[in-house]
C-alpha positions in Angstrom: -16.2 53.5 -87.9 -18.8 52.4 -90.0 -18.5 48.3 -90.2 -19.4 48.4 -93.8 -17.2 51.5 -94.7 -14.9 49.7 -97.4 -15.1 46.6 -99.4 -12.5 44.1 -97.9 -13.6 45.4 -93.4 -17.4 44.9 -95.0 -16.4 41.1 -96.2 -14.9 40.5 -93.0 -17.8 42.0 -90.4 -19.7 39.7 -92.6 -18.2 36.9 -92.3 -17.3 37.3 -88.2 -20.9 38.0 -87.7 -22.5 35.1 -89.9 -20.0 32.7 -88.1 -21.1 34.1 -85.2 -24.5 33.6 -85.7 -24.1 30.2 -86.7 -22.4 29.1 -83.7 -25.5 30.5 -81.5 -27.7 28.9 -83.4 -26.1 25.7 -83.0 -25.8 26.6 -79.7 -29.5 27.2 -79.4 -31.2 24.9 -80.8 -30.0 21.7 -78.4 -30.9 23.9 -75.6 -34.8 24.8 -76.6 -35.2 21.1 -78.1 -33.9 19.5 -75.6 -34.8 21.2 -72.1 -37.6 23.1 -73.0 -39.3 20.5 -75.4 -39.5 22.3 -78.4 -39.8 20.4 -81.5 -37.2 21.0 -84.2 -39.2 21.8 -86.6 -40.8 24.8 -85.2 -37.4 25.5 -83.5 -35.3 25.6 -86.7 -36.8 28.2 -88.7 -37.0 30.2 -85.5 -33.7 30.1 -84.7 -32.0 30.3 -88.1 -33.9 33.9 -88.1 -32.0 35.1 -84.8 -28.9 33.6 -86.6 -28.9 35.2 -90.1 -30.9 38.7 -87.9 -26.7 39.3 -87.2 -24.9 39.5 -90.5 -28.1 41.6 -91.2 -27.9 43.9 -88.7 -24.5 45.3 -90.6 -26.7 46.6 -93.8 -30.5 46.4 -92.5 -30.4 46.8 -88.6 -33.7 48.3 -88.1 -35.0 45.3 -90.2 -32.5 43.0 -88.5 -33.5 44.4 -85.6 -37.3 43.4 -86.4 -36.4 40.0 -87.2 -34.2 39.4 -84.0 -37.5 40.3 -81.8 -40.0 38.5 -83.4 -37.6 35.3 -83.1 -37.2 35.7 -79.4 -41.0 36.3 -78.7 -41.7 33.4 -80.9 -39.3 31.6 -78.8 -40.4 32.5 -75.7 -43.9 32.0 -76.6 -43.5 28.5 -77.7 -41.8 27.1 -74.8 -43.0 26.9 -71.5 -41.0 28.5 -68.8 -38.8 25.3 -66.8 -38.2 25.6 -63.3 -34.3 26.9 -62.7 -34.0 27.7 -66.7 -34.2 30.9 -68.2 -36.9 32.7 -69.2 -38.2 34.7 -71.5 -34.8 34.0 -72.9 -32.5 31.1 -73.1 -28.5 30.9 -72.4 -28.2 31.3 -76.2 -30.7 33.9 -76.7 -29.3 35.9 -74.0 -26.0 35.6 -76.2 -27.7 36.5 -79.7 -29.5 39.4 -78.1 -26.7 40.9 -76.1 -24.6 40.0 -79.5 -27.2 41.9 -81.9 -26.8 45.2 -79.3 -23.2 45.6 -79.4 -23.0 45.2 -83.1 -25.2 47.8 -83.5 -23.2 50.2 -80.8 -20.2 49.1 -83.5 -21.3 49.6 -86.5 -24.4 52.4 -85.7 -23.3 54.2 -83.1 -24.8 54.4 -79.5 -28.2 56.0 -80.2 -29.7 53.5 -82.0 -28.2 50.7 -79.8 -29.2 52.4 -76.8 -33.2 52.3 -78.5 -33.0 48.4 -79.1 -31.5 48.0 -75.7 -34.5 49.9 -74.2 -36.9 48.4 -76.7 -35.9 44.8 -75.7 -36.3 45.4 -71.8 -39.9 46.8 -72.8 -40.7 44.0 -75.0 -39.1 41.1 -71.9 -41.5 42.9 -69.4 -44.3 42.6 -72.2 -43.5 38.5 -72.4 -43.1 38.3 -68.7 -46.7 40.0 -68.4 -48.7 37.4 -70.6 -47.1 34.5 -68.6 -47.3 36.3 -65.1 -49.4 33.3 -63.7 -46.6 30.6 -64.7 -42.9 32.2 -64.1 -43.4 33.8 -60.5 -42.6 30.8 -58.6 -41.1 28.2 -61.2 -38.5 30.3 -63.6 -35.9 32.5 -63.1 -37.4 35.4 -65.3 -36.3 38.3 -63.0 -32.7 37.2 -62.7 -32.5 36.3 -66.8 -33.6 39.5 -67.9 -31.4 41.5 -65.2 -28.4 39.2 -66.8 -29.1 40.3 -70.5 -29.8 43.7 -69.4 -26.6 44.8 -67.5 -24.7 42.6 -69.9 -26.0 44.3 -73.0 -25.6 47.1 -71.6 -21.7 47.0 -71.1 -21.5 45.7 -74.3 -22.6 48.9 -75.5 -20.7 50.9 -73.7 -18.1 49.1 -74.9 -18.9 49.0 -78.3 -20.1 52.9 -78.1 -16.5 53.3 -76.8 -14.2 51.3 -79.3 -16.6 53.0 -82.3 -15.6 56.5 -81.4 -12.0 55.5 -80.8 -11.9 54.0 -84.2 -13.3 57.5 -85.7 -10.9 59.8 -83.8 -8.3 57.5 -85.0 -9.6 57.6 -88.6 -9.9 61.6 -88.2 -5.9 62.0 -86.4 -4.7 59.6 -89.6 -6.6 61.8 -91.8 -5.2 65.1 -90.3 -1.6 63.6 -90.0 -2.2 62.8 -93.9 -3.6 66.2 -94.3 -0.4 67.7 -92.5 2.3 65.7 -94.6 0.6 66.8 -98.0 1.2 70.2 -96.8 4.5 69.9 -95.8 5.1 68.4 -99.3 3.6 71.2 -100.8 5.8 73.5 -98.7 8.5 72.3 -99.4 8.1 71.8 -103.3 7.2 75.8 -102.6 10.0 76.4 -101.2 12.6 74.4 -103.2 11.3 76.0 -106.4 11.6 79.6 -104.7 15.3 78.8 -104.2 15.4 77.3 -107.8 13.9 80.9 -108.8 16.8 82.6 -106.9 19.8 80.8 -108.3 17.8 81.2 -111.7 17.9 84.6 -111.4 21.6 85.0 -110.2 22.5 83.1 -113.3 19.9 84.7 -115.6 21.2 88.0 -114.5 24.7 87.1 -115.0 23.7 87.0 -118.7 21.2 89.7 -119.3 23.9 92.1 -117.6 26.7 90.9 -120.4 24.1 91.9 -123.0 23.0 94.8 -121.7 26.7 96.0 -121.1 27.7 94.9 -124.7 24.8 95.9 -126.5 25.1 99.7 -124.7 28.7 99.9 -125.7 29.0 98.9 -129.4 28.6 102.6 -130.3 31.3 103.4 -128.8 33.5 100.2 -129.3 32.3 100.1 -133.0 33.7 103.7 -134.7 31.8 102.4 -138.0 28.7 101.1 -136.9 25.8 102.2 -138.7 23.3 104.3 -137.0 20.1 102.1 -137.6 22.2 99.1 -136.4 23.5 101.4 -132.8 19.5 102.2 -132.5 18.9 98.2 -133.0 21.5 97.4 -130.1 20.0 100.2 -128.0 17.5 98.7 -127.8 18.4 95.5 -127.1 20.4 96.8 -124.4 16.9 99.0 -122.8 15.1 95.1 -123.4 18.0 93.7 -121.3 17.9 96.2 -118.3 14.0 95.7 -118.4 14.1 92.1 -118.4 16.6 92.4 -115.5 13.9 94.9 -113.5 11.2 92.3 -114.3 13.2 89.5 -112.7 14.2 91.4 -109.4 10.1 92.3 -109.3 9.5 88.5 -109.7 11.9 87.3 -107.4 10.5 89.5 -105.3 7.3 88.1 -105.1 8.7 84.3 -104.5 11.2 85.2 -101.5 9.4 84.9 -98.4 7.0 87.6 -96.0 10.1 89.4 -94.0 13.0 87.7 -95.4 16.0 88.8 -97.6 17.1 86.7 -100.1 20.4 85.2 -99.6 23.6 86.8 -100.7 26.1 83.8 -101.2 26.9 83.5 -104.7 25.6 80.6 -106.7 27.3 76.9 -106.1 29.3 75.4 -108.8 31.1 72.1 -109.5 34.1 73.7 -108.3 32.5 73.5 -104.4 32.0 69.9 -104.4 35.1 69.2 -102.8 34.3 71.2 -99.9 31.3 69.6 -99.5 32.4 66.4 -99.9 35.3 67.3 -97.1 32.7 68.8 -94.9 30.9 65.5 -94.9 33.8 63.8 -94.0 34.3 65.8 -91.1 30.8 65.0 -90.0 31.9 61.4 -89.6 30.8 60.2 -92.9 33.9 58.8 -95.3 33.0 60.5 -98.9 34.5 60.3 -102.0 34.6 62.7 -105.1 35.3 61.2 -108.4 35.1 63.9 -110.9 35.7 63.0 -114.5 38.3 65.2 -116.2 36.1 65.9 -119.2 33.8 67.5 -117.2 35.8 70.9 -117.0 36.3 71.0 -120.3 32.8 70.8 -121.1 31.4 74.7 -120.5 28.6 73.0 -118.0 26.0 76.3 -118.0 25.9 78.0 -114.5 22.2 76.8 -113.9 23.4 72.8 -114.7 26.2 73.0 -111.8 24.4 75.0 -109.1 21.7 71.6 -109.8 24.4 69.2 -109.5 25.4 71.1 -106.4 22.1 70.8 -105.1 21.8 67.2 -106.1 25.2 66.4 -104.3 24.1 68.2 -100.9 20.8 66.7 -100.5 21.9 63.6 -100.8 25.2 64.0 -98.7 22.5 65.3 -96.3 20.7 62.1 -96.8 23.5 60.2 -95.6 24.3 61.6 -92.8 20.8 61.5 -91.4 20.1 57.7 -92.6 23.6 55.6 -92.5 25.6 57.9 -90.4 29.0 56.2 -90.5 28.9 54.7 -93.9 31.4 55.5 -96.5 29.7 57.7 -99.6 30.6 57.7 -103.4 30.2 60.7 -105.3 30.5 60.3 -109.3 29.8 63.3 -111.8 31.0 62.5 -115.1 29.2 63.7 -118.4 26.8 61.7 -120.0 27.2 59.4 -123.4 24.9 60.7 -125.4 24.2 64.6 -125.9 25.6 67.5 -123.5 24.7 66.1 -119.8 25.9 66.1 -116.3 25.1 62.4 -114.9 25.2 62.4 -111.2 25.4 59.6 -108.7 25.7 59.5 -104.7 26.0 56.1 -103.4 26.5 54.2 -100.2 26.3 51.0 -98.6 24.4 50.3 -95.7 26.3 51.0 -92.4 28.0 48.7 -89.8 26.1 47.2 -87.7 22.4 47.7 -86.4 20.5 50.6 -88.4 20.4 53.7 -86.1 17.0 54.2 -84.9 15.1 56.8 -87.5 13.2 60.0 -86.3 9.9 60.5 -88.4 11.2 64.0 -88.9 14.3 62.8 -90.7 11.9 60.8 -92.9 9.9 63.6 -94.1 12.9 65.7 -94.5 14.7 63.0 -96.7 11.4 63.0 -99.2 10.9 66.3 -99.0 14.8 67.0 -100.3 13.7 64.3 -103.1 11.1 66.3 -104.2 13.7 69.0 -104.1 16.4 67.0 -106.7 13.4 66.4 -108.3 12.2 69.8 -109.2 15.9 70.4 -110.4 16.4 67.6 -112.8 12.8 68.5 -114.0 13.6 72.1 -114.8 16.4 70.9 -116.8 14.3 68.6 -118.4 16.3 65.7 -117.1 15.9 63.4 -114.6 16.3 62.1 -111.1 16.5 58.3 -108.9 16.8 56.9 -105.4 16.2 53.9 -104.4 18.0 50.5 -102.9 21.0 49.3 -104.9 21.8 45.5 -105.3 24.0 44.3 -102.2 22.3 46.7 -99.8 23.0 50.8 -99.7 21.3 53.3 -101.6 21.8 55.6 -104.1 20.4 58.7 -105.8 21.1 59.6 -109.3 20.1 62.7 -112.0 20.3 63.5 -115.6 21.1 67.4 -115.6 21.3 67.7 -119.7 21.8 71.3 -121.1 21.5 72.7 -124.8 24.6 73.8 -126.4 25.5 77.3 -127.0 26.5 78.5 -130.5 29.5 80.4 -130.5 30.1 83.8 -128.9 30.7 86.7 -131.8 34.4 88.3 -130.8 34.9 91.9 -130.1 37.3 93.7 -132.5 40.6 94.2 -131.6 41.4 96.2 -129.2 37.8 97.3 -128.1 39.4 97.1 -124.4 36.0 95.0 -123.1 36.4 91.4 -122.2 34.3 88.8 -123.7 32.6 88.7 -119.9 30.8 91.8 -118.1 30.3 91.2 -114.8 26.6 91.7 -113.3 24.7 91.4 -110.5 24.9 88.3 -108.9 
């Protein structure tokens, strides 16, 4: 992981790494002023450079890199070696150098840590070199540099290390991400391809009434006039067309291999089935159904939604507060023709059962479901946290009114109703 990938990770390596430095610095500058003599003046400027080389090193590391060596040459050039001190490098500079490596096997990866490593044993032998005469018998030079280089060199390991941890980890949360947005998209797939079936079972319903009503009016209508019969025929040839088309479409959407299911479409009237089979899950539900609701002619497609609606978030339930009681409310809305839903429970007993991510992703993914439905409608949907604890999902299934259905003549023998393919 890049250190300066991001705006708020960049402020903080920033910041760790200039306080860092500081406190090296501070660090240093006792030690070269006052056991190896060096006067503060020249050791300042000298030492604020290895210092401010760090937070550098995050956006500029060759040049930080630059200005870290030339600061501990200058340093090492400037004092003279102390017998039983380090040399070419101080305490501190050991510390700022092995510091400057393993922030560059962080935030640059091992390659170009590794090069600085090598590059500052090179240039240590080149500064033990000039002084050869002074630190063989009076410094410990051989024992400094073996220090900085073995520790500098597990720091970069290290670093190396925790660097490419941080990436696969960056990569496995990208892929997870990658994974869920699929199973989103699978899902909406798949809802809307059993939205398209119970469409089509209700769609169907209808086009076969026309169909069967527009064929028969010649022979239920003695009088009827023969441009008017042609009109109707072909209204009825339309109607078995349009039924072809939608058996070729739903053909397409149902999946590679699989049959489309043969259970007719849910209605209102199943919710008290469902609502039982709940309860014998182990989850106390409730249906409150509001007597105008019957009365209302709800259209096919509106109550195989609500069904849907109910189920999901029965199912919801059951996998998130198993235990707690359930309220199920379907009552028709104030203003205009519309089924308003609500599913409602309180938060169970007791500690919250432990949740499998699985459940998670099927709970959303049955959202997006109730979603879709209320959408198609052109209504709406809701779930969230209630006041007092529980939860609750709600939809807005609206519906537009049908005019009124032209009556057969008396004694035609053919109900208002044709049954069709379902």
């Amino acid at each position: 992981m890049r250190a300066q990938d991001g705006n708020a990770p960049a402020r903080s390596w920033t910041a760790g790494t200039a306080i860092a430095g500081t406190l090296l610095v501070l660090l240093q500058l006792p030690t070269t002023t006052g056991t190896y003599g060096l006067p503060m003046a020249a050791a300042l400027p000298i030492h604020l450079m290895q210092g401010l080389a760090l937070p550098l090193a995050l956006r500029r590391p060759l040049l930080a890199t630059a200005v870290q060596f030339v600061a501990a040459a200058a340093t090492a050039l400037a004092v003279d070696p102390v017998d039983g001190q380090a040399w070419p490098l101080t305490v501190p500079g050991v510390l700022l150098l092995v510091a400057h490596v393993g922030l560059l096997a962080v935030s640059r990866g091992w390659r170009l840590a590794a090069l600085v490593w090598g590059a500052s044993l090179v240039g240590l032998a080149c500064l033990m070199g000039v002084q050869v005469g002074e630190w063989g018998s009076e410094t410990a030079s051989d024992i400094t540099v073996a220090v900085y280089a073995v520790s500098a060199l597990l720091v970069l390991v290290t670093g190396a290390v925790w660097r490419q941890r941080a990436v696969l980890s960056g990569e496995l949360s990208a892929a997870q991400r990658d994974v869920a947005v699929a199973q989103a998209r699978r899902a909406l797939v798949e809802e809307r391809t059993r939205i398209a079936r119970e469409l089509h079972d209700v769609v169907a319903h209808t086009m076969s009434v026309v169909h069967m009503q527009a064929s028969t009016a010649r022979f239920r209508l003695p009088d009827l006039d023969p441009a008017a019969a042609a009109e109707l025929q072909q209204i009825a040839g339309a109607a078995k067309e349009a039924m072809a088309e939608m058996r070729q479409l739903l053909g397409v959407l149902r999946d590679d291999g699989g049959d489309a299911p043969r259970t007719p479409t849910a209605t209102l009237a199943e919710l008290p089935e469902l609502v039982a089979g709940t309860a014998r899950a182990g989850t106390a539900a409730r249906l409150a159904v509001d007597p105008a609701v019957a009365a209302a002619g709800v259209p096919d497609i509106v109550q195989a939604a609500a069904y849907r609606v109910v189920q999901e978030a029965l199912s919801n339930v059951l996998r998130h507060a198993p235990g707690a009681p359930a309220a199920v409310d379907v009552r028709l809305a104030p203003e205009g023709p519309a089924l308003e839903l609500t599913v409602t429970n309180p938060p169970p007993a007791g500690p919250a059962p432990a949740t499998d991510p699985r459940d998670v992703a099927r709970a959303h993914h049955g959202l997006i479901g109730i979603r879709e439905r209320a959408a198609l409608l052109g209504g709406w949907s809701s779930a969230g946290p209630v006041s007092g604890g529980g939860w609750q999902v709600g939809a807005h299934l609206p519906w537009t009114p049908a005019g009124p259905a032209p009556a057969d003549p008396p004694g035609s023998g053919v109900p208002a109703e044709a049954g069709g393919a379902r």
